[in-house]
Structures are given as structure tokens and as C-alpha cells.
DSSP file (Angstrom, degrees, kcal/mol; ACC not computed):
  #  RESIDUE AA STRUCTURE BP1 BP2  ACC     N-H-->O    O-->H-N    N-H-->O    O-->H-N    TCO  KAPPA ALPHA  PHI   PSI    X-CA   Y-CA   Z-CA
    1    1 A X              0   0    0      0, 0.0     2,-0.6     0, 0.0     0, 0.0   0.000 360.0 360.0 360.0 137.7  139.9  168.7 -197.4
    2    2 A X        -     0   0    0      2,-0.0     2,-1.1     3,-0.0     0, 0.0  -0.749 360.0-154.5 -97.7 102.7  138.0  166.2 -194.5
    3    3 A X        -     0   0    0     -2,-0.6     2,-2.4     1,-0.1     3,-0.2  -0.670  15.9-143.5 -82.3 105.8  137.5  162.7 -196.2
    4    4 A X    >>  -     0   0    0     -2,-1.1     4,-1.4     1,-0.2     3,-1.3  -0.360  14.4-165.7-103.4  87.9  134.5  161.4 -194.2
    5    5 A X  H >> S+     0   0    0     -2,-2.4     4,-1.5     1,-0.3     3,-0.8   0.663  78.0  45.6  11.5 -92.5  135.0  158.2 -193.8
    6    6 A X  H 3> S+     0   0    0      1,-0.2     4,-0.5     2,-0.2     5,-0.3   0.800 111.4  59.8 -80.0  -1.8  131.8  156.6 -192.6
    7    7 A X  H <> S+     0   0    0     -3,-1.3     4,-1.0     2,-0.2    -2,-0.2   0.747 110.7  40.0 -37.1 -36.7  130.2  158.7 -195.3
    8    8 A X  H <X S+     0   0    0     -4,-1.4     4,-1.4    -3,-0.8    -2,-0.2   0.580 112.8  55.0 -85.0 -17.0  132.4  157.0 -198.1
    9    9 A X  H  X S+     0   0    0     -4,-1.5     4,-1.2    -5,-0.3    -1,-0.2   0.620 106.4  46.6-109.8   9.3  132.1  153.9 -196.6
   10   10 A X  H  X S+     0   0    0     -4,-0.5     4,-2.7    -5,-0.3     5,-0.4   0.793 115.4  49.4 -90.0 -55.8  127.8  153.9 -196.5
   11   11 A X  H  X S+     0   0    0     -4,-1.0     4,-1.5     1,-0.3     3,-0.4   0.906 111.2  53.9 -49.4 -43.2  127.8  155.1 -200.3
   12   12 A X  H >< S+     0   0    0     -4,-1.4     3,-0.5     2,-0.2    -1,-0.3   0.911 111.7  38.2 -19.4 -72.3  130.2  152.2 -200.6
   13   13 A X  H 3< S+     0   0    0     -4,-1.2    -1,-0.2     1,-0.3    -2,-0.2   0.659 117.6  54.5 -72.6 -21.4  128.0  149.6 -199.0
   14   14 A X  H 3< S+     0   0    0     -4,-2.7    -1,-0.3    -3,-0.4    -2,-0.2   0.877  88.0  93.1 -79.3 -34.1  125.0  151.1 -200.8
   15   15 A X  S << S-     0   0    0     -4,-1.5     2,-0.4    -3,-0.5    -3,-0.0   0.094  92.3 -90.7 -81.5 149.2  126.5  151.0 -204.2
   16   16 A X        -     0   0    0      1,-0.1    53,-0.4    53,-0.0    -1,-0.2  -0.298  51.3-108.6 -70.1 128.0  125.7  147.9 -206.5
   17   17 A X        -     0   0    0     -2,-0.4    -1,-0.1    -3,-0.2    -4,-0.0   0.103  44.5 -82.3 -52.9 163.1  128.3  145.1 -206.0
   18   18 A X  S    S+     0   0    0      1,-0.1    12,-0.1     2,-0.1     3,-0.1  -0.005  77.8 112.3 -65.4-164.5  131.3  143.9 -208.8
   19   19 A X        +     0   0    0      1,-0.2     2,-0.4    12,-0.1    -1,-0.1   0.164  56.4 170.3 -79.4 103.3  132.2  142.6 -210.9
   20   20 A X        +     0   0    0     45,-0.2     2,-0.2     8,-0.0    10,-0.2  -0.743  11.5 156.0 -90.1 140.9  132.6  146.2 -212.5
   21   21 A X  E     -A   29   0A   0      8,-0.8     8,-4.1    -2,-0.4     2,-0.5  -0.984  42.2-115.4-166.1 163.4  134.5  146.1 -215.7
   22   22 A X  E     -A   28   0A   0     -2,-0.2     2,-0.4     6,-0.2     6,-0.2  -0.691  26.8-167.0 -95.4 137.7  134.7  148.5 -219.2
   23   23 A X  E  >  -A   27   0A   0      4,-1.6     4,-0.6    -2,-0.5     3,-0.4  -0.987  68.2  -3.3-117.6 130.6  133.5  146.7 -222.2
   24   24 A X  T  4 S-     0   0    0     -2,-0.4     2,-1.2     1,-0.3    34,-0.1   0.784 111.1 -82.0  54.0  26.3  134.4  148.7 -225.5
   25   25 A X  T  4 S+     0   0    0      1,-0.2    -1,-0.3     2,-0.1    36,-0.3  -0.080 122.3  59.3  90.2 -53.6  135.9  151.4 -224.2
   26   26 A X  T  4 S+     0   0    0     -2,-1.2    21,-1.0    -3,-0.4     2,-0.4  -0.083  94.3  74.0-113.9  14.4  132.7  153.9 -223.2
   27   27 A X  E  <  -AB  23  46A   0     -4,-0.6    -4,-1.6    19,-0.2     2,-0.8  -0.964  55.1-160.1-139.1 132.6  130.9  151.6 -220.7
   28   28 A X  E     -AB  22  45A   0     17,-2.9    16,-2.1    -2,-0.4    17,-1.2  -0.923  16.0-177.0-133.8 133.3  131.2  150.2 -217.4
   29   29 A X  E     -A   21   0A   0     -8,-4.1    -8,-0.8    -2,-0.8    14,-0.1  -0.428  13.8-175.9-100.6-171.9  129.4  147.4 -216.8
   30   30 A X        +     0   0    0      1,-0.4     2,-0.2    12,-0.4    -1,-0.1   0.171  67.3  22.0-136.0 -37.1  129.1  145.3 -213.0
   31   31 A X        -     0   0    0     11,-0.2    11,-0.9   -10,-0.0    -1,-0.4  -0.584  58.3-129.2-152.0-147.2  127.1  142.3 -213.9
   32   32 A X  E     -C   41   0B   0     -2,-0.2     2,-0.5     9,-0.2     9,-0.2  -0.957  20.9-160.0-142.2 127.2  125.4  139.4 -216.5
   33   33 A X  E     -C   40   0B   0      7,-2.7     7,-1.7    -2,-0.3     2,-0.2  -0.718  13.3-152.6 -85.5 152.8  121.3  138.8 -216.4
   34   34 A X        +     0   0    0     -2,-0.5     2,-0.3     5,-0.2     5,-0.2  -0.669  23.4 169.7 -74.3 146.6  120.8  135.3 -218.0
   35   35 A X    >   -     0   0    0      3,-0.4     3,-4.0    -2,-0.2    -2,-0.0  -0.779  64.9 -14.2-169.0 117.5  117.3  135.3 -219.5
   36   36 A X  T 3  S-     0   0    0      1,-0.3     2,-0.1    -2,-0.3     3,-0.0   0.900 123.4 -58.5  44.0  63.2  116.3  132.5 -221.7
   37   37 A X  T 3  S+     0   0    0      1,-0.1     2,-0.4    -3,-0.0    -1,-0.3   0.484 116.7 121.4  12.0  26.7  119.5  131.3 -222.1
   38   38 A X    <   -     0   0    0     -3,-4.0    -3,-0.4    -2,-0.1    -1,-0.1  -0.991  60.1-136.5 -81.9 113.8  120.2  134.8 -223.5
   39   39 A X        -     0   0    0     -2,-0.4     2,-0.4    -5,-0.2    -5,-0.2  -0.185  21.3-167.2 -62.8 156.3  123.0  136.8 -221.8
   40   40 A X  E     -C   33   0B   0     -7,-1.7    -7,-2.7     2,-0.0     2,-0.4  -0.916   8.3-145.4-144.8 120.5  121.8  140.3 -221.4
   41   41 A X  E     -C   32   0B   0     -2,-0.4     2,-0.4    -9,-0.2    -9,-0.2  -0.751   6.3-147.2 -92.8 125.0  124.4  143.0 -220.3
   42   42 A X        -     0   0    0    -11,-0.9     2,-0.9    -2,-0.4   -12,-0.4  -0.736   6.7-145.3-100.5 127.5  123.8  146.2 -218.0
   43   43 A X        -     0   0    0     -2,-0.4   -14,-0.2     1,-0.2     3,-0.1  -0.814  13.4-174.3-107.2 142.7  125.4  149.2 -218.4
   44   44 A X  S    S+     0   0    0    -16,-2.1     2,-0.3    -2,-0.9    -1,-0.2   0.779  76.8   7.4 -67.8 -40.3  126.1  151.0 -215.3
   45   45 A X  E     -B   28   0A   0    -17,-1.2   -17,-2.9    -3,-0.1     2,-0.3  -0.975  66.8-167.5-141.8 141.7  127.4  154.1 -216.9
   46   46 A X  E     +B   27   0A   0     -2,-0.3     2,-0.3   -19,-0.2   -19,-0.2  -0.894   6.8 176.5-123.9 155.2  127.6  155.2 -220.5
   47   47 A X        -     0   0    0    -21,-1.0     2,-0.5    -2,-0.3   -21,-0.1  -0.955   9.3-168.3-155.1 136.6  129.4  157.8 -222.0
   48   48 A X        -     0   0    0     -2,-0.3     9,-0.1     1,-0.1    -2,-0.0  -0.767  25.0-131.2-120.4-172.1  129.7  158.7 -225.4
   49   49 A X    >   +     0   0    0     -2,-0.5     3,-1.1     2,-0.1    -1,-0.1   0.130  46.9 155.4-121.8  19.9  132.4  161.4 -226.8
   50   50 A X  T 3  S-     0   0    0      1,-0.2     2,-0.3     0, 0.0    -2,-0.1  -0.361  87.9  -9.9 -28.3 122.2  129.8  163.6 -229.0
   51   51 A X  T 3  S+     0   0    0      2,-0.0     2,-0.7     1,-0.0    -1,-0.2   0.385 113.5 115.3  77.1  -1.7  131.1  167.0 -229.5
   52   52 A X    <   +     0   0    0     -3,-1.1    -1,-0.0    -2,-0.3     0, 0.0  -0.976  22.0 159.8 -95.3 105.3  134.5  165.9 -226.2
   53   53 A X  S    S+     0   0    0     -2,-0.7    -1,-0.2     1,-0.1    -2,-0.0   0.944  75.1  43.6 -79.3 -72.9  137.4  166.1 -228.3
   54   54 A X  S    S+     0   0    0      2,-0.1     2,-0.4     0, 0.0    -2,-0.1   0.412  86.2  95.0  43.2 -66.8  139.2  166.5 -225.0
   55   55 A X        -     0   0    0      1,-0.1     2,-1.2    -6,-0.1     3,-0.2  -0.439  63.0-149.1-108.7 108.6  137.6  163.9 -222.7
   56   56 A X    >>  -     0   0    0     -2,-0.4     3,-3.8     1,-0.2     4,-1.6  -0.199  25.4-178.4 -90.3  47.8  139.7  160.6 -222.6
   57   57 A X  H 3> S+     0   0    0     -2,-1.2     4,-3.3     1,-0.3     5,-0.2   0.634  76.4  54.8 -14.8 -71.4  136.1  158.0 -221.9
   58   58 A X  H 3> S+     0   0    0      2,-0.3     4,-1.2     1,-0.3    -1,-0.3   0.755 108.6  40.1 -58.6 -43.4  138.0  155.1 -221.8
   59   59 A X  H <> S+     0   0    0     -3,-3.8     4,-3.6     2,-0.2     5,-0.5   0.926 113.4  56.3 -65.7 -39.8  140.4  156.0 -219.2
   60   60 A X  H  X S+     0   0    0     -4,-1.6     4,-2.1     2,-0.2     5,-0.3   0.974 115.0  47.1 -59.2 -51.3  137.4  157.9 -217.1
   61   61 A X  H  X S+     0   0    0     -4,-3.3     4,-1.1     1,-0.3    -1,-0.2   0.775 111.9  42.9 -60.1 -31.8  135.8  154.3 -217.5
   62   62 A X  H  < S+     0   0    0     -4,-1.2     4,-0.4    -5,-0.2    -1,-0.3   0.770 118.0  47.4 -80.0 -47.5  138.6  152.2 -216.5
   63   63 A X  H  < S+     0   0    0     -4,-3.6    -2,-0.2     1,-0.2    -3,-0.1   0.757 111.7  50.0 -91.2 -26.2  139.4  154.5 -213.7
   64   64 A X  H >< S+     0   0    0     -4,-2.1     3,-0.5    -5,-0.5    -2,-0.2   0.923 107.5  52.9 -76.0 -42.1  135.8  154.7 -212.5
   65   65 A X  T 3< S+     0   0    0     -4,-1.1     3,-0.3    -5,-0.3    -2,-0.2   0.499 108.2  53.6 -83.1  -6.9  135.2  150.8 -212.4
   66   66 A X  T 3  S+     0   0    0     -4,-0.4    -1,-0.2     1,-0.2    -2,-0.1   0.095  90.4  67.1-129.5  51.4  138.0  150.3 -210.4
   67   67 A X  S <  S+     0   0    0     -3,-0.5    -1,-0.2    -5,-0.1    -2,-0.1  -0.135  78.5 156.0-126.8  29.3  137.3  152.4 -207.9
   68   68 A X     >  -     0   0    0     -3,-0.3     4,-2.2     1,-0.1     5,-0.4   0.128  60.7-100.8 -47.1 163.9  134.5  150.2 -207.1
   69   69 A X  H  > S+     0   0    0    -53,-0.4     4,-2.7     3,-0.1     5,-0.4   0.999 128.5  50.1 -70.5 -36.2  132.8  149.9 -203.3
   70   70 A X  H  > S+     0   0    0      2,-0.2     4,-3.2     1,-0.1     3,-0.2   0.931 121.2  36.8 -50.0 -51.5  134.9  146.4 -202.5
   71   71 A X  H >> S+     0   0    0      1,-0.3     3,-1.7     2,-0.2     4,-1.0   0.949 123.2  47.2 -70.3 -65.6  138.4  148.7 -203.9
   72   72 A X  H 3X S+     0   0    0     -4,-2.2     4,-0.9     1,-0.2    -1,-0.3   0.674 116.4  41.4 -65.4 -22.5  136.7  152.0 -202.1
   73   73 A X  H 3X S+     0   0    0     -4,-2.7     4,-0.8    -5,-0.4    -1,-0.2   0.797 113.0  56.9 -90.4 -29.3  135.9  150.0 -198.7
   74   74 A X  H <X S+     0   0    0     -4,-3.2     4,-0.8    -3,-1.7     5,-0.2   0.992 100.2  51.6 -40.1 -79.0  139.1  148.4 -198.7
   75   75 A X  H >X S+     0   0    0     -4,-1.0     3,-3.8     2,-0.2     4,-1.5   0.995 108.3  63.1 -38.8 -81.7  141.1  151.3 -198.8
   76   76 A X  H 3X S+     0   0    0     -4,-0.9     4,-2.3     1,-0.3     5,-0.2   0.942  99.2  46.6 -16.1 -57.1  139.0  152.4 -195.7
   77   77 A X  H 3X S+     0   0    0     -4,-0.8     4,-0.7     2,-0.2    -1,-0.3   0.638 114.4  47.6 -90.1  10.7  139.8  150.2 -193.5
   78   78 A X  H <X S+     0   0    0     -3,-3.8     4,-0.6    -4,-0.8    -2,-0.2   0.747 112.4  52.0 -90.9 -18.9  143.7  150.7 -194.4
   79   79 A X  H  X S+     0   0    0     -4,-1.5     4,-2.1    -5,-0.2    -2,-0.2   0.876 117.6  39.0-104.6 -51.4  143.1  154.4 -194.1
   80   80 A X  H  X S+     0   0    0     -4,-2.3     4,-1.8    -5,-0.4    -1,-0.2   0.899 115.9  52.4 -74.3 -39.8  141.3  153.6 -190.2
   81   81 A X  H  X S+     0   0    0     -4,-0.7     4,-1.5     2,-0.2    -1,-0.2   0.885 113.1  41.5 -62.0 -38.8  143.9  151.1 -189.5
   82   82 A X  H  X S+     0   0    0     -4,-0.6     4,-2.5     1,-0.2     3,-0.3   0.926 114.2  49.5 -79.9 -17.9  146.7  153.5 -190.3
   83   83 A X  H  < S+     0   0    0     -4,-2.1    -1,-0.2     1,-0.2    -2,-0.2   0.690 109.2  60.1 -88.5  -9.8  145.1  156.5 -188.5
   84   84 A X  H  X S+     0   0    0     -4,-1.8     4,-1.1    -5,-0.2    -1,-0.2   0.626 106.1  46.8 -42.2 -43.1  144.7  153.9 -185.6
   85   85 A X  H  < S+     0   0    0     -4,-1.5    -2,-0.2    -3,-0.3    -3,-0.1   0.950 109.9  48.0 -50.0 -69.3  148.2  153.4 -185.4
   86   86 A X  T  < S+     0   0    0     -4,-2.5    -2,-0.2     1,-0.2    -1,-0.2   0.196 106.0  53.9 -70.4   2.8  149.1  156.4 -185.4
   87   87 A X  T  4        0   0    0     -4,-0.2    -1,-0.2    -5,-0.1    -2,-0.2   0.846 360.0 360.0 -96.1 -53.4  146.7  157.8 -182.8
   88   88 A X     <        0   0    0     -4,-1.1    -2,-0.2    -3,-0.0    -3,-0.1   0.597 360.0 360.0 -70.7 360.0  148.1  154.8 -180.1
């Protein structure tokens, strides 16, 4: 398999910015409205476990919110730097 780079790293740049983090297990949130001094929370992804006996949500959430674009665009430039290297 071909990892294309600056493909991963535009979905990256497109993708909505942190702070992604799992609230209650089934949710990945990235950020806090304020509204009338009411916080109001967005979730980015939901998942519920209807009818997945199987399907371990909470890890899929955890693993999915830190794989964020900052983690995924990091990891890019370590991945160009080393294949940089190793081309000189």
C-alpha cells in the first residue's frame, strides 16, 4: 500500500481543529460554543452500540480523536523528514 502523503496531509488541514477529546465513552467531541453563558457541547462523531455486541466504541473513540489532523500532520512531516534522509 502507497500512503499519499500530500493527500493525508490536505484532509488533515481541511479537518476541523482540536481540542478532540471522548466524553462518556461513545462521543468525540473537538470544541466548547459559549452561548449565554451556557456551554453548549458538539459532537463530532457519535456512536451508539445498538444491536454491536462486538464493537469496542470507546476504544474506536479514543483511538479516533487522537488521530486528530495536528497528531496526523505531525507524523507527516516525521514520515517526509525520514524518507528525506534516507533519499540524501
Amino acid at each position: 500500500m502507497t500512503i499519499d502523503i500530500n493527500k493525508l496531509r490536505r484532509l488533515a488541514q481541511a479537518a476541523t481543529l482540536g481540542g478532540w477529546y471522548v466524553k462518556r465513552g461513545n462521543y468525540i467531541y473537538r470544541c466548547k460554543e459559549v452561548t449565554d453563558g451556557e456551554e453548549k457541547w458538539h459532537p463530532v462523531i457519535a456512536c451508539t452500540d445498538d444491536d454491536e455486541v462486538n464493537v469496542n466504541f470507546e476504544a474506536n473513540a479514543s483511538f479516533i480523536a487522537a488521530a486528530n489532523p495536528a497528531a496526523i500532520s505531525e507524523l507527516l512531516d516525521r514520515l517526509e523528514a525520514a524518507e528525506k534522509e534516507r533519499d540524501s
